[in-house]
KOLVEX-825893 format. One record per atom (N, C-alpha, C, O): atom name; x, y, z. Coordinates in steps of 0.2 Angstrom, whole numbers, plus 5000, padded with zeros to 4 digits. Each point is the difference from the previous one (the first is absolute). Layout:
KOLVEX-825893
{rec 'CA', {X, Y, Z}}
...
END
This chain:
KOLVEX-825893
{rec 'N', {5055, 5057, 4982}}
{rec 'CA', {4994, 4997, 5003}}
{rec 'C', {5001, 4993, 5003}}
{rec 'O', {5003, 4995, 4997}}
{rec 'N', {4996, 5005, 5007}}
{rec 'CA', {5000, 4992, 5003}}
{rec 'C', {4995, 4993, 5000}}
{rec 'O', {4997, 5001, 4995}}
{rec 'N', {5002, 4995, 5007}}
{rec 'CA', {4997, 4994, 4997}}
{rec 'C', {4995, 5002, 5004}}
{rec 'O', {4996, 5002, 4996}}
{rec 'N', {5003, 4999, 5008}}
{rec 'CA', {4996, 5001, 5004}}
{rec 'C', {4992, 5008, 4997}}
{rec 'O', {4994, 5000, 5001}}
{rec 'N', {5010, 5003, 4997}}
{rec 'CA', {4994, 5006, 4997}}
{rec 'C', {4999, 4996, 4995}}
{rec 'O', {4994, 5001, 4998}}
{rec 'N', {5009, 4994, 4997}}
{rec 'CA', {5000, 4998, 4993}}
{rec 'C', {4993, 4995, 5000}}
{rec 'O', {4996, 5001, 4996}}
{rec 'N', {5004, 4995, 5011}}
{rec 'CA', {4994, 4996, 5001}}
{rec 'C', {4993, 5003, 5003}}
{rec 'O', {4995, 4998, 5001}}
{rec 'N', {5008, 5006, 5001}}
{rec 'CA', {4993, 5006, 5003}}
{rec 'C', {4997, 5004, 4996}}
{rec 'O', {4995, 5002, 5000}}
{rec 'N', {5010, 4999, 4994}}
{rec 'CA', {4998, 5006, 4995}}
{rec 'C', {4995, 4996, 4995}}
{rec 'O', {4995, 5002, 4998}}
{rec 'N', {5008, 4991, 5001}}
{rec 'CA', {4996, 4996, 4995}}
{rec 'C', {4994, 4997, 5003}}
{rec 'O', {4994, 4999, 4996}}
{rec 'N', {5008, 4999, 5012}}
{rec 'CA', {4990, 4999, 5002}}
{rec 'C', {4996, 5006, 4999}}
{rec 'O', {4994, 5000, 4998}}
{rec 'N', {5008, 5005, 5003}}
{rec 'CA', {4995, 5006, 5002}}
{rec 'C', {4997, 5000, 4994}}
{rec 'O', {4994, 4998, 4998}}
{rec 'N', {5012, 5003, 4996}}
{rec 'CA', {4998, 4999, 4992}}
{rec 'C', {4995, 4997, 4997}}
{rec 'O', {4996, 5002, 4996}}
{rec 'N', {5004, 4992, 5008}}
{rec 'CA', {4995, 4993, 4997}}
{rec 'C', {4994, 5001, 5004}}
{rec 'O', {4995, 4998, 4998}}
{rec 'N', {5005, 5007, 5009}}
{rec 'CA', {4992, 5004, 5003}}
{rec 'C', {5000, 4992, 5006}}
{rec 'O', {4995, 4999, 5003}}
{rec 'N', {5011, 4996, 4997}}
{rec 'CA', {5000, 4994, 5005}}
{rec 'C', {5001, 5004, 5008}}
{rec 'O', {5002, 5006, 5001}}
{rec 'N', {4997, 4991, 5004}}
{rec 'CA', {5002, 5000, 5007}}
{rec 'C', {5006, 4996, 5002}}
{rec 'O', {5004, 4997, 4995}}
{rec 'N', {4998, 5004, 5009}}
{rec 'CA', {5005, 4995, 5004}}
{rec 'C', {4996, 4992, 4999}}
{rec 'O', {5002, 4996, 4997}}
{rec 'N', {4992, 5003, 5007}}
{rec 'CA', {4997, 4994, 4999}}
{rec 'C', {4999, 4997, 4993}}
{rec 'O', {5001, 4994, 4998}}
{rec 'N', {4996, 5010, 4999}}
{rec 'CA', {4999, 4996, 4995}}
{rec 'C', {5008, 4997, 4997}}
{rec 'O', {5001, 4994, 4998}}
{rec 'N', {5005, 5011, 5002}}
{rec 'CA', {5006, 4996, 4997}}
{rec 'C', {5002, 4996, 5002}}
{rec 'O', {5001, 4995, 4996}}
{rec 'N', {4999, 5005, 5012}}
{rec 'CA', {5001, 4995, 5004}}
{rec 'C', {4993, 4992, 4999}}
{rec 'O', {5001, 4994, 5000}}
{rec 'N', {4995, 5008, 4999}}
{rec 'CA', {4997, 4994, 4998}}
{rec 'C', {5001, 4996, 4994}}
{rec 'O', {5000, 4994, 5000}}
{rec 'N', {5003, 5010, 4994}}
{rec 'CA', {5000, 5001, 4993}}
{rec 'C', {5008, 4993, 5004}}
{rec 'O', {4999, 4994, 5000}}
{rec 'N', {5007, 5009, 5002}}
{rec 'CA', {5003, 4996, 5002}}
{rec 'C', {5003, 4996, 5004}}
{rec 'O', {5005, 4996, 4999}}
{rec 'N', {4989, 5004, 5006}}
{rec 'CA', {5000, 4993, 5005}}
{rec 'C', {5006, 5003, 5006}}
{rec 'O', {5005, 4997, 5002}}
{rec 'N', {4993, 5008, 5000}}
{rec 'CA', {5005, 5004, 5004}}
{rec 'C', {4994, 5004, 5007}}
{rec 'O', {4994, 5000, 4999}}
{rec 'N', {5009, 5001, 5006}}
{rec 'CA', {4998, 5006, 5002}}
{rec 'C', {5000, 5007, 4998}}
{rec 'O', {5003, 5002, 4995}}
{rec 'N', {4991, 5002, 5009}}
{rec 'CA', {5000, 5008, 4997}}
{rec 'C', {5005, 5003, 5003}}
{rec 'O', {5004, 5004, 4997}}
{rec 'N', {4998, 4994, 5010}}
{rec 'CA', {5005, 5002, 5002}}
{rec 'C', {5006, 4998, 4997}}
{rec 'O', {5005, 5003, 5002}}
{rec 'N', {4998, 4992, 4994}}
{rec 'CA', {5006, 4998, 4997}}
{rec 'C', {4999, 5007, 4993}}
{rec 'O', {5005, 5002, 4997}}
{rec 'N', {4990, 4999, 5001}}
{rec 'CA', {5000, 5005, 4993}}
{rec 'C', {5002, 5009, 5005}}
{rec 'O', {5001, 5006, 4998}}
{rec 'N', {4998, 4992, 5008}}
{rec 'CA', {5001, 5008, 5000}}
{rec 'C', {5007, 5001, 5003}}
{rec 'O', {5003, 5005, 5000}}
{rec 'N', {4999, 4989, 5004}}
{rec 'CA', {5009, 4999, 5001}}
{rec 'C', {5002, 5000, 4991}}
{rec 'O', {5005, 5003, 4998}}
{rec 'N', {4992, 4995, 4998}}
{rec 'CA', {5005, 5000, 4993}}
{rec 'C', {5001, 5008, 4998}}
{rec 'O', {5005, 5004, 4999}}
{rec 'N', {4987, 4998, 5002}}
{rec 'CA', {4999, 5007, 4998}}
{rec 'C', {5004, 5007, 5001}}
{rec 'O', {5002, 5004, 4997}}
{rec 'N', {4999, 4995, 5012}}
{rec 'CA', {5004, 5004, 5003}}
{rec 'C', {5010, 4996, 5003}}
{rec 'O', {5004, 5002, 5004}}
{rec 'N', {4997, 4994, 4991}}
{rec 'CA', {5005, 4998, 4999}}
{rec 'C', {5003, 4997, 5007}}
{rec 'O', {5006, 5001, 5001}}
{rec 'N', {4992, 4997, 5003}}
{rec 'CA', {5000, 4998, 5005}}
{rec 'C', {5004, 4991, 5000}}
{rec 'O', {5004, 4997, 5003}}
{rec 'N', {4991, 5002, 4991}}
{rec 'CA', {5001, 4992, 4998}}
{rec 'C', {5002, 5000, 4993}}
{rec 'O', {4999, 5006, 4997}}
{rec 'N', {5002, 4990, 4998}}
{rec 'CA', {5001, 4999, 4993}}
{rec 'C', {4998, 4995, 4999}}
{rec 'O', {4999, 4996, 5005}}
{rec 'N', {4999, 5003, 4989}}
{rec 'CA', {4997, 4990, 4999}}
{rec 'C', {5005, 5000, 4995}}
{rec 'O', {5005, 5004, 4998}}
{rec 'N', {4994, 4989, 5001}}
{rec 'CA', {5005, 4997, 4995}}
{rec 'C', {5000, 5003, 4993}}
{rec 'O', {4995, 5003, 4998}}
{rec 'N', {5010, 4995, 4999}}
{rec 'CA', {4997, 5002, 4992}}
{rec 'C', {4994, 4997, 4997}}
{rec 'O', {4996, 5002, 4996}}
{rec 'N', {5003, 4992, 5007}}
{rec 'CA', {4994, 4995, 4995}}
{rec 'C', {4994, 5005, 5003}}
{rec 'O', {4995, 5001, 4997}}
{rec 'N', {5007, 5001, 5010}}
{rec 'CA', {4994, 5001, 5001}}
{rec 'C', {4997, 5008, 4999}}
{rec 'O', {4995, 5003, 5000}}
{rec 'N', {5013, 5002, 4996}}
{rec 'CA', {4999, 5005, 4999}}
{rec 'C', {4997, 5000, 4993}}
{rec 'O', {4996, 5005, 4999}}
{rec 'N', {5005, 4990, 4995}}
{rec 'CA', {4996, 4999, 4997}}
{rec 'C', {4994, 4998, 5000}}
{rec 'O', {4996, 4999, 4995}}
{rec 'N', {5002, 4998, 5012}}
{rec 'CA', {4991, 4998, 4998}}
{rec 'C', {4996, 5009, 5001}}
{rec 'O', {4996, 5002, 4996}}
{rec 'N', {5008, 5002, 5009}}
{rec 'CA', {4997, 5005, 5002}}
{rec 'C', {4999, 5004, 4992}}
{rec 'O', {4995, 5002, 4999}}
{rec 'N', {5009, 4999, 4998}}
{rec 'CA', {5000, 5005, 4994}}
{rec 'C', {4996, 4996, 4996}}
{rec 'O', {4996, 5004, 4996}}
{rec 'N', {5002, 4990, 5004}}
{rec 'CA', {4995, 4998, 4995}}
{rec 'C', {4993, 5000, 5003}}
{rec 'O', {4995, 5000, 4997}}
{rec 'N', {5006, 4999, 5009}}
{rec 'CA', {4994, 5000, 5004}}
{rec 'C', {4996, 5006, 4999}}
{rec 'O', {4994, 5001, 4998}}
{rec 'N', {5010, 5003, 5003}}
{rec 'CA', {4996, 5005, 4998}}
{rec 'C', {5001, 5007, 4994}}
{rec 'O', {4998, 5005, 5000}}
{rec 'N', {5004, 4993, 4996}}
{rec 'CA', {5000, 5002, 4995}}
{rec 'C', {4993, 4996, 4994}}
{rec 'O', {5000, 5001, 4994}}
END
C-alpha cells in the first residue's frame, strides 16, 4: 500500500474531509488530495502531524 491510500484510509476512518485535514494542518484541500493520490508527498514531520491529526 502506498502513502498515499494510508492517509486516505485514515481520514475516511476518522469520517474527516480533505478540508477539515487541511485546516487541522494549515495546508490546502488541494495539497491533501495531491498527498492522497500520490502525486506530491509531505515531509516526514508533516506525515506525522497527518497520522495524529487524524487518528
Amino acid at each position: 500500500m502506498n502513502p498515499g491510500n494510508h492517509f486516505f484510509d485514515a481520514r475516511k476512518k476518522c469520517g474527516l474531509s480533505q478540508e477539515d485535514v487541511a485546516k487541522k494542518l494549515g495546508v490546502s484541500r488541494q495539497t491533501i488530495s495531491k498527498w492522497e493520490t500520490d502525486e506530491t508527498l509531505p515531509d516526514i514531520r508533516r506525515s506525522k502531524q497527518i497520522l495524529s491529526c487524524v487518528s
